[in-house]
BAGUGU-611726 format. One line per field, with one value per residue: residue number from 1; residue in three letters; x, y, z of N, C-alpha, C, O in turn. Coordinates in steps of 0.02 Angstrom, whole numbers. Layout:
N
num	NUM,...;
residu	ALA,...;
n_X	X,...;
n_Y	Y,...;
n_Z	Z,...;
ca_X	X,...;
ca_Y	Y,...;
ca_Z	Z,...;
c_X	X,...;
c_Y	Y,...;
c_Z	Z,...;
o_X	X,...;
o_Y	Y,...;
o_Z	Z,...;
//
This chain:
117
num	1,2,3,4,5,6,7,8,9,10,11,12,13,14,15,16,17,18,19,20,21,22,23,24,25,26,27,28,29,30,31,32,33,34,35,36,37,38,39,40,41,42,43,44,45,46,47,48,49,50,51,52,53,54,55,56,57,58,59,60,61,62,63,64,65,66,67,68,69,70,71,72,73,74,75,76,77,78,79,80,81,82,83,84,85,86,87,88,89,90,91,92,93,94,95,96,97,98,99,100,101,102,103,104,105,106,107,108,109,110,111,112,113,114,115,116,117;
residu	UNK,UNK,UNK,UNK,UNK,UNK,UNK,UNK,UNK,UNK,UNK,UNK,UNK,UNK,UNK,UNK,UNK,UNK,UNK,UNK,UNK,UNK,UNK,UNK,UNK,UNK,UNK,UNK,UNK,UNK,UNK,UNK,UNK,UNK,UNK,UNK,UNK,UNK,UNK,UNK,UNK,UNK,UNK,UNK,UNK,UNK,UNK,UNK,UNK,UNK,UNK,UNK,UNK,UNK,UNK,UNK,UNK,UNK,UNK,UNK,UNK,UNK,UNK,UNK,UNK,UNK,UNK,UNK,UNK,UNK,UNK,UNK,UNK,UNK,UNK,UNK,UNK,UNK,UNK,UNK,UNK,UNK,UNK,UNK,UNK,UNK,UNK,UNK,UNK,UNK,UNK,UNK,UNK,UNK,UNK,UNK,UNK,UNK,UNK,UNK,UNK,UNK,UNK,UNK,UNK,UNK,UNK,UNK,UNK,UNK,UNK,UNK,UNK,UNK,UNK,UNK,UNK;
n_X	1559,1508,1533,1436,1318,1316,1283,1168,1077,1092,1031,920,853,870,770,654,633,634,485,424,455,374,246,212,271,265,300,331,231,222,360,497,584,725,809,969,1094,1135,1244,1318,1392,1504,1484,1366,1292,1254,1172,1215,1112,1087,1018,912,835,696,601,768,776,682,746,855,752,675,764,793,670,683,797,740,629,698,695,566,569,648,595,462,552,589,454,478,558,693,783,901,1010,901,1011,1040,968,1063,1045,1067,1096,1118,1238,1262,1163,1118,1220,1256,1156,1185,1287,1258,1165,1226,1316,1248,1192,1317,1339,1222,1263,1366,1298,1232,1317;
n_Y	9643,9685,9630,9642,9652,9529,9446,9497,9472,9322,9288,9341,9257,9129,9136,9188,9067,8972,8995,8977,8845,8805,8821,8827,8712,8535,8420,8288,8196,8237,8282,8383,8498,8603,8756,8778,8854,8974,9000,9110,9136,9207,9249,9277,9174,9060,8961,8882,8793,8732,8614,8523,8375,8323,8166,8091,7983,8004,8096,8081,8058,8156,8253,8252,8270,8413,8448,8402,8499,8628,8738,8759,8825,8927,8997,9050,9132,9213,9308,9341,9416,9575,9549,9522,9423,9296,9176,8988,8867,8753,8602,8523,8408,8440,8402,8437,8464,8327,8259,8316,8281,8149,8159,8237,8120,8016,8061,8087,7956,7901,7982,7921,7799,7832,7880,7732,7692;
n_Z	722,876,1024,1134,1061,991,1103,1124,1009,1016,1151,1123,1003,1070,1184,1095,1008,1121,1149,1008,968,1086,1085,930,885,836,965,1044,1149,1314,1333,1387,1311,1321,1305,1300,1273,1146,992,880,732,667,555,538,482,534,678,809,922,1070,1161,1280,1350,1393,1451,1444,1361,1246,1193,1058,962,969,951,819,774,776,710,571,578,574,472,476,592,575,482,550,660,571,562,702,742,712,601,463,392,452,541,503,566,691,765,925,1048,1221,1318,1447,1568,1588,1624,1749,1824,1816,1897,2008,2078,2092,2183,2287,2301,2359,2473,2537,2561,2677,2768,2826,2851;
ca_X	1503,1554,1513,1371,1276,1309,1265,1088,1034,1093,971,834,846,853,691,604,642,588,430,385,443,315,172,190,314,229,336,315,191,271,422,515,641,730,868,1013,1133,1119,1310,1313,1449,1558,1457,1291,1261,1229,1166,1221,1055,1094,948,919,776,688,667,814,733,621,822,863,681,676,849,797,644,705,838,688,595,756,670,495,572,677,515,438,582,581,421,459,647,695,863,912,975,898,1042,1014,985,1095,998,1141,1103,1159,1246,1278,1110,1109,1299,1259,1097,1199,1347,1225,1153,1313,1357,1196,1194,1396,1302,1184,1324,1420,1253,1239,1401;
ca_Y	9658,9701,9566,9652,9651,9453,9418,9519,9434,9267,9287,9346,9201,9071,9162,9183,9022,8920,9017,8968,8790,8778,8850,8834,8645,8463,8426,8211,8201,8225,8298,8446,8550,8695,8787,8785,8897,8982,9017,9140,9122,9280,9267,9277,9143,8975,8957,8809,8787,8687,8584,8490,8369,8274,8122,8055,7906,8058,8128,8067,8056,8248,8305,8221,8324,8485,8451,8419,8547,8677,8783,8785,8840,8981,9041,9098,9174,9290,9354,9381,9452,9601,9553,9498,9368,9240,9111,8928,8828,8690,8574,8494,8404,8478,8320,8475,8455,8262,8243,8346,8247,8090,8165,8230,8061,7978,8088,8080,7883,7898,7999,7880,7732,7822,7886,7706,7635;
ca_Z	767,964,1076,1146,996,986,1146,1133,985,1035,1186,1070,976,1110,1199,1061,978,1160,1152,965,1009,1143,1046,874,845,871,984,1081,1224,1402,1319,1379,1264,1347,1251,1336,1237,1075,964,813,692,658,496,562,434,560,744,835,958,1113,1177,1331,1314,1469,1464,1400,1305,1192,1156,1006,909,970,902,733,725,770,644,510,576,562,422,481,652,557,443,625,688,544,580,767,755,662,586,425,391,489,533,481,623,690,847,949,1118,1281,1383,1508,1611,1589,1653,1814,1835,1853,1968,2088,2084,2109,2249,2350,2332,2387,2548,2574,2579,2702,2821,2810,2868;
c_X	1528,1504,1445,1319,1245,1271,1174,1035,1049,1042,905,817,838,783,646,588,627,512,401,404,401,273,183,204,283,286,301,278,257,344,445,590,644,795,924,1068,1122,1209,1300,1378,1466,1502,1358,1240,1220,1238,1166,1135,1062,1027,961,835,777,631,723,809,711,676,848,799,649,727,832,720,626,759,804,656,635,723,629,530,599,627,490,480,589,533,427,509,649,777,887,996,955,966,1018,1044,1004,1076,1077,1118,1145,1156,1262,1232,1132,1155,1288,1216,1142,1285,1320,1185,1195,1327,1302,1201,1274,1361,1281,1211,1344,1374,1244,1266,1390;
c_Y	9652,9658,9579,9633,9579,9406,9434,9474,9359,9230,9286,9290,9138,9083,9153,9098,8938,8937,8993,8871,8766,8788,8820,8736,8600,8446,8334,8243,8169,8235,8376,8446,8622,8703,8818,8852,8900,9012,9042,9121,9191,9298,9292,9233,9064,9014,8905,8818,8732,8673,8535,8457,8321,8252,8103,8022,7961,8098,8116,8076,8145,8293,8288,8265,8387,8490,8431,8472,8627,8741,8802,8842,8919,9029,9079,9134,9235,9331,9382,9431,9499,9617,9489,9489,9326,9171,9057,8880,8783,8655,8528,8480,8416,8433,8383,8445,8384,8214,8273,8296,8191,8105,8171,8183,8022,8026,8067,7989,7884,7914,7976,7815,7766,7840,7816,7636,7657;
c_Z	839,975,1111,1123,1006,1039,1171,1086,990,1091,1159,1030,1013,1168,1161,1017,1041,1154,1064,972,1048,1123,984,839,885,885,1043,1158,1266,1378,1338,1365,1323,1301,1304,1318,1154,1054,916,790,658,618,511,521,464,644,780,905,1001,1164,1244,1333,1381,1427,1407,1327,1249,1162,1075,928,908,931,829,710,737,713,566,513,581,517,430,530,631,527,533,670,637,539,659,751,692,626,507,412,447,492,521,548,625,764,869,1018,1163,1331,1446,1595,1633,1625,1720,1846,1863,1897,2020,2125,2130,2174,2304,2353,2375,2466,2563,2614,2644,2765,2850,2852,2956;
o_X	1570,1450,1403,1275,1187,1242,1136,981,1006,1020,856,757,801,752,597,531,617,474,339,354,388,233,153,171,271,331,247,291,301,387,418,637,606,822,920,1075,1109,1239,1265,1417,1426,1470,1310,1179,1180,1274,1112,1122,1043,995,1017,784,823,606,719,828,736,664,858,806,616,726,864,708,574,758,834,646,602,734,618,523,578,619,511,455,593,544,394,492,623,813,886,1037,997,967,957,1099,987,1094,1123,1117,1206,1112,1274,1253,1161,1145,1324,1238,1142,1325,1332,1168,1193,1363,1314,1214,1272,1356,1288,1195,1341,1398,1246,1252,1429;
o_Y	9609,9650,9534,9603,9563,9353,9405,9449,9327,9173,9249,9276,9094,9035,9118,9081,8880,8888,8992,8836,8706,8749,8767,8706,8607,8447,8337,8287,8126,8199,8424,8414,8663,8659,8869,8897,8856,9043,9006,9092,9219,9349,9321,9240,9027,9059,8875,8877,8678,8716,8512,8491,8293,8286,8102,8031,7946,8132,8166,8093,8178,8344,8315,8286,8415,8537,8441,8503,8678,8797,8859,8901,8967,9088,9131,9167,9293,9387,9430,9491,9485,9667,9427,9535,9320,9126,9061,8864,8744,8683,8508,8529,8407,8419,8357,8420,8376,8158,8243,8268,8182,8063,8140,8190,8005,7998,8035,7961,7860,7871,7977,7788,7721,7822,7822,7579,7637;
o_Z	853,947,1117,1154,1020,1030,1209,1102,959,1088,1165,1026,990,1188,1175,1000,1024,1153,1064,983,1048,1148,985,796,945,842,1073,1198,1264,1401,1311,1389,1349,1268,1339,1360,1114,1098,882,827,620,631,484,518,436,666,784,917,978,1196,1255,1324,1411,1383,1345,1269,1195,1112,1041,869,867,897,783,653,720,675,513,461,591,540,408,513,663,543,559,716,656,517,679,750,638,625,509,419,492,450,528,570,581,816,833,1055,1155,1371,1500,1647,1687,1647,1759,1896,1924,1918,2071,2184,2189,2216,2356,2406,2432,2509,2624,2667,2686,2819,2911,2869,2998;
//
């Protein structure tokens, strides 16, 4: 499959799959899920699903039930998407966000030390 291809329904899947997330999955008060990156597998058989979950603390008890709720979440993507098969989703936190969060932290207190001095 040309790269194009991969990269269209990889989008389609991480669009459509924040949008039934926000509507359809009980999902912890004052929790936000965004979908950071979506990965197909040559096979089109698994989709790694990279997640970024605010706050922190709600990280772990979220990744555990998007990774129970893996099957429901896939049942509603096969009525939006028109592509068989549906991959089998894999939830995987995204330290991307969370790691920037505390550099630009770390830098602005560093700025504040040296306004400061």
């Amino acid at each position: 499959m040309d790269e194009k291809r991969i990269q269209r329904i990889q989008n389609t899947i991480q669009n459509e799959l924040g949008r039934i997330i926000q509507e359809e999955f009980d999902i912890p008060p004052k929790t936000l899920i965004s979908i950071t990156k979506v990965e197909i597998s040559p096979d089109k058989q698994n989709a790694n699903i990279y997640v970024s979950i605010f706050p922190d603390e709600k990280r772990d008890h979220t990744i555990d039930l998007l990774k129970k709720g893996a099957g429901y979440l896939k049942s509603f993507l096969e009525k939006r998407i028109r592509m068989h098969p549906i991959p089998k989703l894999h939830f995987t936190y995204d330290k991307t966000i969370a790691q920037t969060s505390r550099v630009y932290a770390l830098m602005k207190h560093r700025d504040t030390k040296k306004s400061n001095a």
